[in-house]
LUMSEMAR-665319 format. One record per residue (C-alpha): x, y, z; residue in one letter. Coordinates in nm, 3 decimals, always signed. Layout:
<sites>
SITE    east   north      up residuo
SITE       X       Y       Z       A
...
</sites>
This chain:
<sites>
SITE    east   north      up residuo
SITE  +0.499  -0.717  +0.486       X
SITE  +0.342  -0.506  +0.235       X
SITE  +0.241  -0.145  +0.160       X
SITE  -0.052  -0.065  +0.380       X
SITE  -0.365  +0.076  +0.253       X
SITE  -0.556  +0.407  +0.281       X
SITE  -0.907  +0.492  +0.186       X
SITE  -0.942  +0.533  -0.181       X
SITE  -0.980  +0.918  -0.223       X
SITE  -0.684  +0.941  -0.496       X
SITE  -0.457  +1.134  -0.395       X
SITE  -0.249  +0.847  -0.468       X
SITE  +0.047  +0.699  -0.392       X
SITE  +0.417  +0.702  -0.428       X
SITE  +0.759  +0.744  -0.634       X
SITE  +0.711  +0.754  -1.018       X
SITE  +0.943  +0.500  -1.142       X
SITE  +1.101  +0.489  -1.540       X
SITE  +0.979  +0.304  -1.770       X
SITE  +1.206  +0.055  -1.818       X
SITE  +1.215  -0.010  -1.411       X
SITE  +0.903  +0.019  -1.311       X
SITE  +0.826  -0.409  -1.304       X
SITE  +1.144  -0.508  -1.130       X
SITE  +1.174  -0.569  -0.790       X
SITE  +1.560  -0.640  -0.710       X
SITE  +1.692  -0.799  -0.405       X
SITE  +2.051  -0.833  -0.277       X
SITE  +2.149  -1.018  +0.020       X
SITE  +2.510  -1.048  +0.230       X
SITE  +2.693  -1.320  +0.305       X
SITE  +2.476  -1.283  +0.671       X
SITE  +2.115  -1.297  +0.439       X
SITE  +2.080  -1.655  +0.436       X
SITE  +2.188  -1.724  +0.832       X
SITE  +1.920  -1.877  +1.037       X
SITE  +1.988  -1.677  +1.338       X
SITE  +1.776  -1.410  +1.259       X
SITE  +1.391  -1.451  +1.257       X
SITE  +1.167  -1.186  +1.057       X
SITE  +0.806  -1.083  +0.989       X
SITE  +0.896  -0.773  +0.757       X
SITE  +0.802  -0.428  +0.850       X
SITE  +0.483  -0.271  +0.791       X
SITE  +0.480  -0.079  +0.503       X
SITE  +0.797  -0.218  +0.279       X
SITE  +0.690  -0.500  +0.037       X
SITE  +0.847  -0.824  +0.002       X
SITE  +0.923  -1.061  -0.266       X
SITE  +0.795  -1.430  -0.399       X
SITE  +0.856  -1.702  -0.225       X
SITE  +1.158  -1.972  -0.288       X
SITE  +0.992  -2.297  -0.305       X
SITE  +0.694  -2.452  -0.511       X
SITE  +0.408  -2.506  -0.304       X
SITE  +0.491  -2.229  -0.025       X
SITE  +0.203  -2.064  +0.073       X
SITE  +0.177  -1.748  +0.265       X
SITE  -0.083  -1.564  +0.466       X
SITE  -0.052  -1.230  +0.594       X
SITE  -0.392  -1.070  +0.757       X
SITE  -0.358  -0.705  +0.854       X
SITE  -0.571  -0.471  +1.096       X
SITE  -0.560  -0.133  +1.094       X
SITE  -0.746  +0.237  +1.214       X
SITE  -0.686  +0.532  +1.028       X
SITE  -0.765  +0.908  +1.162       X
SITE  -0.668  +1.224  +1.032       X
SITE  -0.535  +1.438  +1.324       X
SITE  -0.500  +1.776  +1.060       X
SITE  -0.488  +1.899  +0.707       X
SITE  -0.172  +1.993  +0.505       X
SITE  -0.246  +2.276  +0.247       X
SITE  -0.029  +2.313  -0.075       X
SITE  +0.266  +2.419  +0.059       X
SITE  +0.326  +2.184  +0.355       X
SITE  +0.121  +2.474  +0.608       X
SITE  -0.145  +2.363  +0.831       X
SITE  -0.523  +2.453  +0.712       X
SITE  -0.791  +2.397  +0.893       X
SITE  -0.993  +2.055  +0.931       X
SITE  -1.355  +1.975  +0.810       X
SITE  -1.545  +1.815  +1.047       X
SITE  -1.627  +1.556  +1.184       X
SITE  -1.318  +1.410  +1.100       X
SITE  -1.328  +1.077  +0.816       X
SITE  -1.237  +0.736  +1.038       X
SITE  -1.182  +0.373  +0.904       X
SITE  -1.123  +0.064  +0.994       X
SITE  -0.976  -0.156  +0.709       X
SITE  -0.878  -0.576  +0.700       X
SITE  -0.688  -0.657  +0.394       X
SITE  -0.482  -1.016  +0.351       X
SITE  -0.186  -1.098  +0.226       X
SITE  -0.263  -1.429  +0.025       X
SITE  +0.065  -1.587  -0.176       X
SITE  +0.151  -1.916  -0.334       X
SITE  +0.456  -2.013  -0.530       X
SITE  +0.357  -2.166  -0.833       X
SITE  +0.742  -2.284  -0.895       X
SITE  +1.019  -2.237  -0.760       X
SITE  +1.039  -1.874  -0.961       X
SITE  +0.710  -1.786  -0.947       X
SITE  +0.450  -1.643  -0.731       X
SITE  +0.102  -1.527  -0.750       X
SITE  +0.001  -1.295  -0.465       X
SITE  -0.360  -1.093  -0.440       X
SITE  -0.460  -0.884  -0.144       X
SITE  -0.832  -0.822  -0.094       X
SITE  -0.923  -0.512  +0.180       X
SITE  -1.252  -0.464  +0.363       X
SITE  -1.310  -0.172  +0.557       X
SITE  -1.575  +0.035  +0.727       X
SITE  -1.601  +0.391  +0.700       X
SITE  -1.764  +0.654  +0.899       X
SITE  -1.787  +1.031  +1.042       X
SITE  -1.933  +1.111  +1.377       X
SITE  -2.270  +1.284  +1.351       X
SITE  -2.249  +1.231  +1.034       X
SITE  -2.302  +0.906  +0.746       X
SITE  -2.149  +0.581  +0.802       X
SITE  -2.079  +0.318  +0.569       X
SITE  -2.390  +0.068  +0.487       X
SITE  -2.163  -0.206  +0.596       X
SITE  -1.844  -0.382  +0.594       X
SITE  -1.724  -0.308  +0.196       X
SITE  -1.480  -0.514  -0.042       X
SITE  -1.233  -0.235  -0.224       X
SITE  -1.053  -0.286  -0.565       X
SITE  -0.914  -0.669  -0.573       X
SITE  -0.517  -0.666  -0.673       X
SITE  -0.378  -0.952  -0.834       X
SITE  +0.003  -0.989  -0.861       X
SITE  +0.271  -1.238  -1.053       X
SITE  +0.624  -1.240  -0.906       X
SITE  +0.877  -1.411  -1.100       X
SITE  +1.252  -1.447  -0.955       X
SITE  +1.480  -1.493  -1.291       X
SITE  +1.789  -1.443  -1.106       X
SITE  +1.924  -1.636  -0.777       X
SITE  +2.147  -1.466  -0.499       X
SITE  +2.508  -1.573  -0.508       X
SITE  +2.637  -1.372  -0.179       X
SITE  +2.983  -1.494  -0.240       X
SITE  +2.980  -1.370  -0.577       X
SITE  +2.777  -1.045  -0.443       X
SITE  +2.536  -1.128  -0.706       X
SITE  +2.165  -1.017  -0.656       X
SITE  +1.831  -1.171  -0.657       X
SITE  +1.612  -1.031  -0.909       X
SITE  +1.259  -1.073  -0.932       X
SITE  +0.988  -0.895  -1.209       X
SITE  +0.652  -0.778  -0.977       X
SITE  +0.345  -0.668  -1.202       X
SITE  +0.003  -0.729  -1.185       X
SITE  -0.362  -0.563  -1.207       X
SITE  -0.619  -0.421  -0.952       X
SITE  -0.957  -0.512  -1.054       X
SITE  -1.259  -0.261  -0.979       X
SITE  -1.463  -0.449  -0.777       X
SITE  -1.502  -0.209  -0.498       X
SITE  -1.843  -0.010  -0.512       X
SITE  -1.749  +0.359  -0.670       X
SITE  -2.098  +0.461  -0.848       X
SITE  -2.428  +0.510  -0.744       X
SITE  -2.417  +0.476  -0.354       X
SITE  -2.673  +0.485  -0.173       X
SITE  -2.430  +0.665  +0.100       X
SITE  -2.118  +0.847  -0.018       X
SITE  -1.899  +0.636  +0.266       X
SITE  -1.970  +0.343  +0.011       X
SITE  -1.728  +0.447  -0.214       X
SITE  -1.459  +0.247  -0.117       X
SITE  -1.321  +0.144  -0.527       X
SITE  -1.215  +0.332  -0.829       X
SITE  -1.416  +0.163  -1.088       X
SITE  -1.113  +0.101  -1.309       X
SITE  -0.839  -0.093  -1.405       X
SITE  -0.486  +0.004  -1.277       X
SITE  -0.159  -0.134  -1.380       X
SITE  +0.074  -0.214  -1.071       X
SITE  +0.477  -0.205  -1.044       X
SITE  +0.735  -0.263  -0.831       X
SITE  +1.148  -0.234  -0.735       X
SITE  +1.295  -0.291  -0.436       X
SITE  +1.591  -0.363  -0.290       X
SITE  +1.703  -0.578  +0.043       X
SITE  +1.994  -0.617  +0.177       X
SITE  +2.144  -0.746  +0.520       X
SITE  +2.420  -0.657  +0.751       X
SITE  +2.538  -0.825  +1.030       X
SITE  +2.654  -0.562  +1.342       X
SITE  +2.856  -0.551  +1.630       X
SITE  +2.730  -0.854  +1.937       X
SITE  +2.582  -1.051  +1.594       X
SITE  +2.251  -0.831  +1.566       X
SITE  +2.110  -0.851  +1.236       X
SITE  +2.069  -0.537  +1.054       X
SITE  +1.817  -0.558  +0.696       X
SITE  +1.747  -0.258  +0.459       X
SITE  +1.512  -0.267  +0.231       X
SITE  +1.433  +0.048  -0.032       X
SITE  +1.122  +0.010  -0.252       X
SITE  +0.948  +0.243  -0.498       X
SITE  +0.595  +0.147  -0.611       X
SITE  +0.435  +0.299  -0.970       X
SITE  +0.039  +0.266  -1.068       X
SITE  -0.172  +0.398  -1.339       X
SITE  -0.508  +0.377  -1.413       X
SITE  -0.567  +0.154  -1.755       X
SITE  -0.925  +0.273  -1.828       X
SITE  -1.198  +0.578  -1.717       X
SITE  -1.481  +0.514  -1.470       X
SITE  -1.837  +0.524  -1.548       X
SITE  -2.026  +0.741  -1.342       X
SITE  -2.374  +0.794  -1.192       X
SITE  -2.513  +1.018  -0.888       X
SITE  -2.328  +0.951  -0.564       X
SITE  -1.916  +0.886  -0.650       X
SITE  -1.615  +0.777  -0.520       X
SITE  -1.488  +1.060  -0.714       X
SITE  -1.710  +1.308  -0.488       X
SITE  -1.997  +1.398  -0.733       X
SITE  -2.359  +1.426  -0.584       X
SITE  -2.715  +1.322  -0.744       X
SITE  -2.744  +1.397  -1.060       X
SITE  -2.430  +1.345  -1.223       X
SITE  -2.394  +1.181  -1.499       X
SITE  -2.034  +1.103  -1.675       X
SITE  -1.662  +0.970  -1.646       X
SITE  -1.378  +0.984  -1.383       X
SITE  -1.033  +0.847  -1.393       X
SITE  -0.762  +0.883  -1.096       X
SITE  -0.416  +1.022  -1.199       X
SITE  -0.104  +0.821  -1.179       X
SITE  +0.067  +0.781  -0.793       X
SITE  +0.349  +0.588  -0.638       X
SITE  +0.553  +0.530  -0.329       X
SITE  +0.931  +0.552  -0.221       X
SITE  +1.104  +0.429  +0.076       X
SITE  +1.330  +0.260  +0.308       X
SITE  +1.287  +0.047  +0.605       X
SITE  +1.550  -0.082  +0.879       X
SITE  +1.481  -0.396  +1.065       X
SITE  +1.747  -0.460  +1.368       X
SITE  +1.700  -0.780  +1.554       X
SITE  +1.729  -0.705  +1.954       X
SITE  +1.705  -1.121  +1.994       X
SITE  +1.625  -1.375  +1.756       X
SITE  +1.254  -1.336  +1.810       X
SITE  +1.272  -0.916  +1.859       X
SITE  +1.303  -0.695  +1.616       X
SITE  +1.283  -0.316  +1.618       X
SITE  +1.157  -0.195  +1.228       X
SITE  +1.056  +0.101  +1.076       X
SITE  +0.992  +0.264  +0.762       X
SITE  +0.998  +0.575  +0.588       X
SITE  +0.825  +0.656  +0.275       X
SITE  +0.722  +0.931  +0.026       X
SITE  +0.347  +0.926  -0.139       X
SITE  +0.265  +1.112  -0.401       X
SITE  -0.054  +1.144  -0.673       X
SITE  -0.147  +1.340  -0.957       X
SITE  -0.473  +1.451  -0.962       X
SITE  -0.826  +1.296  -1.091       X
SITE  -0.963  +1.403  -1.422       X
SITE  -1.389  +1.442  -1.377       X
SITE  -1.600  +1.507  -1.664       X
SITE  -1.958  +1.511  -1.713       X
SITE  -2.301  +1.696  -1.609       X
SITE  -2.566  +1.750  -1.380       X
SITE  -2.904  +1.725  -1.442       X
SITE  -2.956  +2.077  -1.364       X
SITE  -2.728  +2.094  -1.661       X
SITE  -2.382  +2.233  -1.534       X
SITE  -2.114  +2.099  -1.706       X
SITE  -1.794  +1.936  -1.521       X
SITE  -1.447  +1.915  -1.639       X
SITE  -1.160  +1.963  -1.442       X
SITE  -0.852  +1.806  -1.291       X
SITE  -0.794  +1.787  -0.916       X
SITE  -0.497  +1.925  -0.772       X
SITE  -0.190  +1.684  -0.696       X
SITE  -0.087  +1.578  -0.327       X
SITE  +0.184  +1.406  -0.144       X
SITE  +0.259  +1.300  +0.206       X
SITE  +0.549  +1.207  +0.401       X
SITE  +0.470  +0.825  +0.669       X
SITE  +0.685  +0.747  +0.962       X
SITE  +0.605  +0.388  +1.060       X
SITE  +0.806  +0.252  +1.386       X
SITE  +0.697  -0.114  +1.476       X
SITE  +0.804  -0.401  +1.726       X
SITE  +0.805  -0.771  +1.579       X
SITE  +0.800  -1.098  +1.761       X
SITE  +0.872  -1.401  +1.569       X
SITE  +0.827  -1.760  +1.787       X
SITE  +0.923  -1.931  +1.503       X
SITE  +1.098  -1.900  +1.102       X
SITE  +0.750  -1.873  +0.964       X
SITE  +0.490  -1.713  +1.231       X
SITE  +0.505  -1.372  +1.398       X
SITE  +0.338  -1.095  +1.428       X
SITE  +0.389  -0.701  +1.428       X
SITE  +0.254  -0.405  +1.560       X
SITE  +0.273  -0.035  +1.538       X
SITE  +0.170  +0.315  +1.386       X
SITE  +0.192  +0.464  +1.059       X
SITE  +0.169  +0.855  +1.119       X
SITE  +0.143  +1.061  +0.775       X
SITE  +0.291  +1.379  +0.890       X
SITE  +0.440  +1.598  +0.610       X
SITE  +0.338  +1.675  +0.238       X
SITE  +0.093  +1.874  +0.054       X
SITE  -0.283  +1.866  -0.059       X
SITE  -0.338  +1.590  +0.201       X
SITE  -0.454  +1.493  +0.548       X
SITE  -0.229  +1.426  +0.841       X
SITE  -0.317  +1.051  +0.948       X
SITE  -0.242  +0.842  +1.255       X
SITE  -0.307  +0.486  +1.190       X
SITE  -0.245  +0.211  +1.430       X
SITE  -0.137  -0.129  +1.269       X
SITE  -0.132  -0.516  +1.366       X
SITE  -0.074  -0.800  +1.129       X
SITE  +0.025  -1.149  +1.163       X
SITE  +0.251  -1.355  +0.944       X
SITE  +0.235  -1.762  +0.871       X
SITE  +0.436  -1.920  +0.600       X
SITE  +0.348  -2.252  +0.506       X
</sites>
């Protein structure tokens, strides 16, 4: 599965990764990783890697609510809430094809609707920022040898979702720029007592905006009518682990744990009444819990379901979000 989305509002995402790591995504495997026994779908938030064969083709459609239940202030301490509260409901699918044997090109296009009780809705069902993704294994798995498979994840989210000029501030769904996107992750499997399958998998995710926005009136960025001038979201990342234990070969119990974090979005510009803007927004970070139960009738279809709750962290909201996806490998 892969990293779930929230509602572009940048206060970003996840662990800041060096350099020199930041495009890798590493997996390892035990002797169990290759036995057939086990069926998987992946958990809900940890990503995954390319696939092993030319001509594979996956396809991964998600579901999902989001709902803050609270606010977190600067130094994890409740504040209180603006209402009415912002809701979503967001569709984003997983599309990947193995070019070769080595390489995979994956992009996952989201469309969500937004809205506040009482208040504005979105003017309709909205496209976000389009991410396109090459994954290139240049080292095969040798479990007796302990060696690792390692694969180099990097690609580029286009701005194509509607940030400037809205006719409705719940339009602004996209960033208007260009963000570089990394990966590293690690899997591994285990097999426990009885012959239940036990896989780990720790991730950390790195972004960073490649170019400033443009912008006019009614933002993504939260500027009014009037505005005129330039916005760019700070870098953000994620880190985190998830444990998948299979009850049966179809069942499996997962869930993940993960750390979000974003630096915060430089706005400059003016009014037309003339004030001048320039100033950074303050950082946040958030803590996700995200149990989930997966049923797999075959190798290459299941499905999963659970919650993502956002419960910890600073500068942020507290968010429940129920999840449902389904999985088919072809």
């Amino acid at each position: 599965m892969s990293t779930i989305f929230r509602n572009f509002s940048y206060k970003p995402l996840r662990f800041l990764l060096p350099l020199a790591l930041s495009a890798i995504t590493i997996t390892t495997y035990s002797h169990s990783a290759y036995a057939a026994d086990q069926w998987y779908t992946g958990s809900l938030v940890s990503p995954s890697g390319p696939l092993s064969k030319q001509g594979m083709f996956l396809l991964e459609p998600y579901m999902y609510y989001s709902v803050p239940s609270g606010m977190i202030g600067p130094h994890n301490n409740n504040v209180p809430m603006s209402s009415p509260r912002q809701q979503s409901v967001t569709s984003f699918t997983i599309y990947r094809y193995a070019l070769t044997d080595y390489l995979s090109i994956q992009t996952t296009p989201a469309i969500s609707y937004r809205w506040k009780h009482g208040d504005t809705t979105s003017s309709g069902l909205k496209i976000g920022d389009v991410p396109v993704d090459l994954m290139w294994r240049y080292l095969t798995a040798d479990p007796k040898r302990f060696i690792p498979t390692l694969n180099l994840i990097t690609g580029v989210s286009f701005p194509t979702g509607d940030y400037s000029h809205l006719g409705r501030a719940q339009d602004g769904v996209g960033s208007g720029v260009y963000t570089y996107r990394a990966t590293l992750t690690e899997q591994s499997t285990y097999t426990m007592p009885n012959n239940h399958e036990l896989r780990l998998r720790l991730w950390a995710t790195f972004r960073r905006a490649l170019n400033s926005a443009h912008l006019r009136d009614v933002t993504s960025y939260g500027t009014t009518r009037g505005f005129r001038g330039h916005g760019q979201p700070g870098m953000y990342g994620e880190a985190g682990f998830s444990l998948e234990y299979g009850i049966t070969q179809r069942w499996v119990f997962a869930i993940d744990v993960a750390r979000d974090w974003a630096n915060g979005s430089r706005l400059k510009g003016h009014y037309a009444s003339g004030l001048k803007v320039d100033e950074l927004s303050a950082g946040s970070g958030d803590w996700q819990v995200a149990p989930a139960l997966e049923y797999n009738w075959t190798p290459n279809y299941g499905v999963i379901a659970g919650v993502s709750v956002y419960y910890a962290g600073h500068n942020t909201s507290r968010v429940v979000s129920p999840q449902f996806a389904f999985n088919a490998l072809y």
